[in-house]
N, C-alpha and C positions, 0 to 999 in steps of 0.2 A: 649616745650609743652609736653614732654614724662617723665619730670618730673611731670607734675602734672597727668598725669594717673598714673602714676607708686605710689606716694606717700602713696597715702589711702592701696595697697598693701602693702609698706613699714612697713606703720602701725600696719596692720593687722599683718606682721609677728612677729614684735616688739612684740605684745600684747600677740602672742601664745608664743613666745620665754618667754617672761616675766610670763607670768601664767604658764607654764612649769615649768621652773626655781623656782619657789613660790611652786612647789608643790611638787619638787625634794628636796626641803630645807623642807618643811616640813616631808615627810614620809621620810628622813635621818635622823632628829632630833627623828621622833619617833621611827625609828627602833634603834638606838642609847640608847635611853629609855629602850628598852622592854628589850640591850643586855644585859644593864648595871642590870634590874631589876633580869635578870637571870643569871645573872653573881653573885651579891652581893646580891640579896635577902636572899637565904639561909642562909644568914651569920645574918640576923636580925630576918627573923621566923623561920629558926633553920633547921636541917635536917630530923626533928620529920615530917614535913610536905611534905613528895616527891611528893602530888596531887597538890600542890601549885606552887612549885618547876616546873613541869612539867607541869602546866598552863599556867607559867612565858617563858618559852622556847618554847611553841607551840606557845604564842602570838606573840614573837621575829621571827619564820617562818612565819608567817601568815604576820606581819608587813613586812617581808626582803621582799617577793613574790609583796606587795605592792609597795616597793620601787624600784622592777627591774622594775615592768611595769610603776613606774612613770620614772626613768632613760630610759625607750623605749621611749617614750613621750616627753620626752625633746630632746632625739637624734633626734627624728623627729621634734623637731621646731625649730633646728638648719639649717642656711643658710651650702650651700656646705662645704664653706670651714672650718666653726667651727666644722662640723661633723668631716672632716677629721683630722682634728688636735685634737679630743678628742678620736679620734677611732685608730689615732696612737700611742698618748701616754697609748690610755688601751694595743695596742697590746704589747708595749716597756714590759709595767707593767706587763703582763701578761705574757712574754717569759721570763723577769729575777726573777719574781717568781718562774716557773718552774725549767728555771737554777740553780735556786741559792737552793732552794726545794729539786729536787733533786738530786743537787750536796751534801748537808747537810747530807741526807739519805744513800748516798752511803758512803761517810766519815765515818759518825756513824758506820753503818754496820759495815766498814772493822774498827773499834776501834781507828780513827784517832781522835776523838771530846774527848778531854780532860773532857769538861762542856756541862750540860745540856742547850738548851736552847728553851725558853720559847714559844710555838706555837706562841705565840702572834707577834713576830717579824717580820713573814714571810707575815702577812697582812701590817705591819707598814712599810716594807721596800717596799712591792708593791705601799705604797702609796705616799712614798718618790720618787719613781720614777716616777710614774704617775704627780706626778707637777712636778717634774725636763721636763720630757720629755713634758708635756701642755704648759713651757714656753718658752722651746727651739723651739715646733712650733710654738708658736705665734711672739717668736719674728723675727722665721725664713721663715714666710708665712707675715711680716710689709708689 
């Protein structure tokens, strides 16, 4: 009997969980858009245009601000145990970012980094960890 009170609850969290989800996948693709538009736009209207330019990059904050509070939002229509296994693999992400950051900085500094290397890497490896460590919880919370 405690399932069926329980179910229509079940439901309902399904639905937030799911519209959550739908909306985290949307303002990711569009801030994805806005990064790419100010990342490579000035490469098509040229750098004759820095108000444009600079439209491009306030839109790409304006959209990111968008997409932390829809990832607040998802965090919250997540059951217990998905939060925690999303909030430790940000933490994992977020400590060997740092480590790894700046361990690179201090390297450079003291003239150990033979090669330049590209800001871009240090978002790309946080995010390589971030799914390594979302699947090691899940598979380690079966």
């Amino acid at each position: 009997m405690g399932e069926l009170v329980d179910a229509p609850q079940d439901a309902v969290s399904y639905r937030a969980e799911t519209r959550a989800t739908g909306g985290l996948v949307a303002w990711t693709l569009a801030w994805t858009a806005t990064l790419a538009l100010a990342r490579f736009g000035p490469g098509f209207w040229g750098d004759l245009h820095p108000v444009v330019t600079w439209a491009a990059v306030v839109a790409n904050l304006v959209v990111g601000v968008g997409w932390i509070v829809a990832f607040t939002r998802f965090l919250r229509a997540l059951d217990d145990l998905q939060r925690k296994i999303v909030q430790d693999a940000l933490a994992i992400a977020l400590g060997a970012g740092w480590v790894v950051g700046f361990g690179y900085v201090v390297a450079d500094a003291a003239g150990l980094v033979p090669v330049e290397v590209e800001v871009a890497a240090l978002p790309a490896l946080m995010g390589v960890v971030f799914l390594a460590a979302f699947v090691i919880g899940k598979i380690r919370y079966r």
